[in-house]
N, C-alpha and C positions, 0 to 999 in steps of 0.2 A: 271567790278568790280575787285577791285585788291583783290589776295588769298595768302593762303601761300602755297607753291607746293613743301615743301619738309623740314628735318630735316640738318639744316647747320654744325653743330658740337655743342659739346660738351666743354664748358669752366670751367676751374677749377682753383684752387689757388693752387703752387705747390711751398714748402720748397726747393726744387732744379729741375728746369723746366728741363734744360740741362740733366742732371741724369733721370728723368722721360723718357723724349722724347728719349733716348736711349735706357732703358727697354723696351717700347713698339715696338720700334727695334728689341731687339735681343732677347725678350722674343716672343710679338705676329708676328712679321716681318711687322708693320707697320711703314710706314719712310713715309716723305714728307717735303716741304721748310718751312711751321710754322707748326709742328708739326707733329705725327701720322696722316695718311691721307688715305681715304677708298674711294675708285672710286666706281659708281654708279652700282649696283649690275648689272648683266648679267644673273643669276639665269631667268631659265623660271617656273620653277615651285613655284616659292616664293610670299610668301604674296606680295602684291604688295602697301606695305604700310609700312612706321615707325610709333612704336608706340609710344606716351608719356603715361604714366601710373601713376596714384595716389593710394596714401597708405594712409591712415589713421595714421599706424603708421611705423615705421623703422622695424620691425620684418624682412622683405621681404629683407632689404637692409643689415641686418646683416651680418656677422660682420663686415661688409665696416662700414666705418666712412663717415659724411657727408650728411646724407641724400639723395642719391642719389646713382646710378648704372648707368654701361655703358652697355650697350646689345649689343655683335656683334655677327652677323649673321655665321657661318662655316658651310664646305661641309661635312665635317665629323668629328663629336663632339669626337669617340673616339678615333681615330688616333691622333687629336686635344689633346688631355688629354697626350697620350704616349708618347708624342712630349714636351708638357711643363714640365709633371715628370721629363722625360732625362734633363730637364734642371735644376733641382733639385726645379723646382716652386709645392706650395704646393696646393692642388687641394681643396678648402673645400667646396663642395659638389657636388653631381651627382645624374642624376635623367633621367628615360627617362617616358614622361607622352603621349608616341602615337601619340599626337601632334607635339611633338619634341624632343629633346635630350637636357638637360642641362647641364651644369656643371662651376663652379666660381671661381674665385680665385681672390686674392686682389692684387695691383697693387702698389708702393713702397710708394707709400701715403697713403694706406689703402681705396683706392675708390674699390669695391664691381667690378668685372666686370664677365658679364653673357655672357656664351659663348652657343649659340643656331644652332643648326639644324634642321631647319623644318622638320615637318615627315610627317601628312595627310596635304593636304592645307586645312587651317582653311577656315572656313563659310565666307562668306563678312562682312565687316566691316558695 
């Protein structure tokens, strides 16, 4: 029986693709041939899952525009933070819940992106 064995990317509509795909360069240091590009995690201690998530409402995904968020995974959420500040990126919110480390910030189109560090390995899915 055929399955789906994994999260392919993320598609969006962008006022200037070029200009995007470059932030995400030189902001988060993701480059690759069509776009921002994230190789298969290596982490041993990581959920060993992606997740898709539903809301009810947008509250979650505030102040992104869109309806939607991007979730990437980092080794260290606060060094992560020190790093995009120096770059004068503005942080709008942080939170560590045990679970993990959060922290967001919006992306030159206003798409919401969640920047996570696992912290206990969660229960199985």
């Amino acid at each position: 029986m055929a399955k789906v064995t994994g999260l392919g990317g993320v598609f969006y509509v962008a006022a200037d693709p070029a200009a995007t795909r470059q932030w995400y360069e030189d902001v988060l240091g993701l480059r690759g041939d069509y776009g921002p590009q994230l190789a298969w995690s290596e982490e041993t201690h990581a959920a060993p899952y992606s997740l898709i998530s539903h809301f009810k409402d947008d509250e979650y995904i505030r102040p992104g525009k869109g309806g939607f968020m991007i979730n990437l995974r980092v080794d260290d959420c606060d060094a992560m933070v020190e790093q995009l500040k120096a770059k004068g990126v503005e942080i709008v919110g942080q939170v560590d819940e045990g679970y993990g480390k959060f922290a967001w910030l919006l992306d030159p189109n206003g798409v919401k992106i969640e920047l996570w560090e696992q912290g206990e390995a969660p229960d199985e899915a």
